[in-house]
N, C-alpha and C positions, 0 to 999 in steps of 0.2 A: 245713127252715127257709127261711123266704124274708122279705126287706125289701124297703122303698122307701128312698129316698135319705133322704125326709122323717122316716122312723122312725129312723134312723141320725144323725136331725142332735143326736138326744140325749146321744151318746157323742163327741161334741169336745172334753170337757174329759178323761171319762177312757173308753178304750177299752173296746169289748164283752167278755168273756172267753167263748172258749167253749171249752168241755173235757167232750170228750162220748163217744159210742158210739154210732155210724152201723152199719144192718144196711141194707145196698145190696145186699146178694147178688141180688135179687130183680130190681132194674131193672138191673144191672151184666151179666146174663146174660140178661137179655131185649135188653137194647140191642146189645149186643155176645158174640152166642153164639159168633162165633167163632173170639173172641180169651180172653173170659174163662168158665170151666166154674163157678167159683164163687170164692167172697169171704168170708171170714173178718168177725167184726165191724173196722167202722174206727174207731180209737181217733187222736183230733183233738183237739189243742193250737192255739189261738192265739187273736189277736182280731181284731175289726172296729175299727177306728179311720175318723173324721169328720173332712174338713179341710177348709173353704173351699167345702165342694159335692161334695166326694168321698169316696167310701166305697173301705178299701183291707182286704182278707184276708190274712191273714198267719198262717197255718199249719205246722202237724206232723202228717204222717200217720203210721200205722201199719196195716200190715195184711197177710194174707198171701192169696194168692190161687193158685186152681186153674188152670193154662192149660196149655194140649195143647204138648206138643213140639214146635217146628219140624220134625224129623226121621220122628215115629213118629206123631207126636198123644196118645203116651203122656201120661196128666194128670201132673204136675209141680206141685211148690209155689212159689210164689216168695214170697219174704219182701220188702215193701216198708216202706223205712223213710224218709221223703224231705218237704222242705218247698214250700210253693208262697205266691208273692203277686200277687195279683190287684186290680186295682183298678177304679173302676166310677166313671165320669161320666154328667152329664146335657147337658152342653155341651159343643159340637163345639172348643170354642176352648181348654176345658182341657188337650187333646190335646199344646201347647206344653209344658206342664209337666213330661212327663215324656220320660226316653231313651227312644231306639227300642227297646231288649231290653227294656223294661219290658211288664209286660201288663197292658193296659188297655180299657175295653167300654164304648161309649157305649151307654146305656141310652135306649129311644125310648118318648114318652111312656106315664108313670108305669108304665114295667115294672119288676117284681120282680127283684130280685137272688135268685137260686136257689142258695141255697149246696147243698143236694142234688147237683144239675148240676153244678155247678162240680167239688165234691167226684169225684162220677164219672168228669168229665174227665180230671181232672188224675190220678189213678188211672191209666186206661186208657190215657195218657202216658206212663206209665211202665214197662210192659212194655214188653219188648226184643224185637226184630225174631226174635230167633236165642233160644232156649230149649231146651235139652237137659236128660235126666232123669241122674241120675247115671250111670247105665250107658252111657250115650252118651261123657257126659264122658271113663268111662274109656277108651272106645275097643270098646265093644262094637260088633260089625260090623253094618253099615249095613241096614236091615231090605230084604226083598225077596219075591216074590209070583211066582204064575203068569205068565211070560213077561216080568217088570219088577221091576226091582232101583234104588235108591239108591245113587250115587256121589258120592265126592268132586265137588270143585272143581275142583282137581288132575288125577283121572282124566279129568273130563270135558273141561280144557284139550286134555292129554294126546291122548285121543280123537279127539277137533274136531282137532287141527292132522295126526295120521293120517289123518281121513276128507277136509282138503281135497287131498292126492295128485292128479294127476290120472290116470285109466284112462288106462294107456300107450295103448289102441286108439284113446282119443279125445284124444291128443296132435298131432295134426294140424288138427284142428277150434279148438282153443284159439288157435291162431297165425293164425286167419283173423279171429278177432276180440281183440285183441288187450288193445281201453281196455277188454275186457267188464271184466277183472281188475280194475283199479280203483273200478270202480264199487262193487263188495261190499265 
């Protein structure tokens, strides 16, 4: 779905509704292969509303999506259930009218509003940094390979403050330079 501002200025008195079934899998996994494996249909709730010169989205999404584990890359579901509002000028001066936490997009001549885009965004915004598959959750141990292993956070603190020790043999060399220490 894509508008102009000028298409939108129909809906000032009563807002667009759209209530639909979005199949994104296709660009959601070509754009971003290596965050999302795949995409459920997306099921969107809300409208477009017209005021004064601006077009504002105001949504509900639904959808669940395929993404590799933090930990393993084991595929994982995630269930996304979450709203987004977006709003769209033509003038740099409108900018005033709204807060700073507000999202807002000057549009540069007669560019289309891509609700598509938007919609994929604001998806791909929503995956979390950190993603575990159930088994991880429960504490199934950290996967590992020829010669390399997955560690805590914790072990690897752990680790690091054993490995800065210094070699007793080069405990004399240390005190010849002294501000080196600070530096790191």
């Amino acid at each position: 779905m894509k508008w102009s501002l000028a298409e939108l200025h129909r809906y000032q008195n009563e807002p667009l509704h759209i209530q639909s079934t979005f199949d994104l899998n296709a660009s959601l996994t070509k754009l971003f292969p290596d965050i999302i494996l795949g995409a459920a249909p997306v099921k969107v709730d809300g409208y477009v509303t017209y005021d004064d010169g601006d077009a504002t989205i105001s949504a509900n999404v639904k959808t669940t999506l395929t993404v590799p584990s933090s930990r393993s890359l084991t595929p994982v579901q995630l269930p996304l259930d979450f709203d987004f509002s977006e709003t769209y000028i033509d003038d740099r001066s409108h900018f005033s009218r709204y807060e700073d936490d507000e999202v807002v997009f000057l549009l540069q001549d007669w560019e289309l509003i891509d609700f598509d885009t938007a919609l994929a965004e604001n998806i791909v915004e929503q995956v979390p940094l950190r993603v575990l598959s159930a088994d991880e959750k429960a504490g199934k141990p950290m996967p590992n390979g020829k010669g390399w292993s997955v560690i805590s956070e914790d072990d690897y603190e752990a680790e690091k403050r054993q490995n800065q020790k210094v070699d007793p043999r080069l405990a004399k060399l240390q005190k010849l330079f002294p501000d080196q220490d600070e530096k790191k």
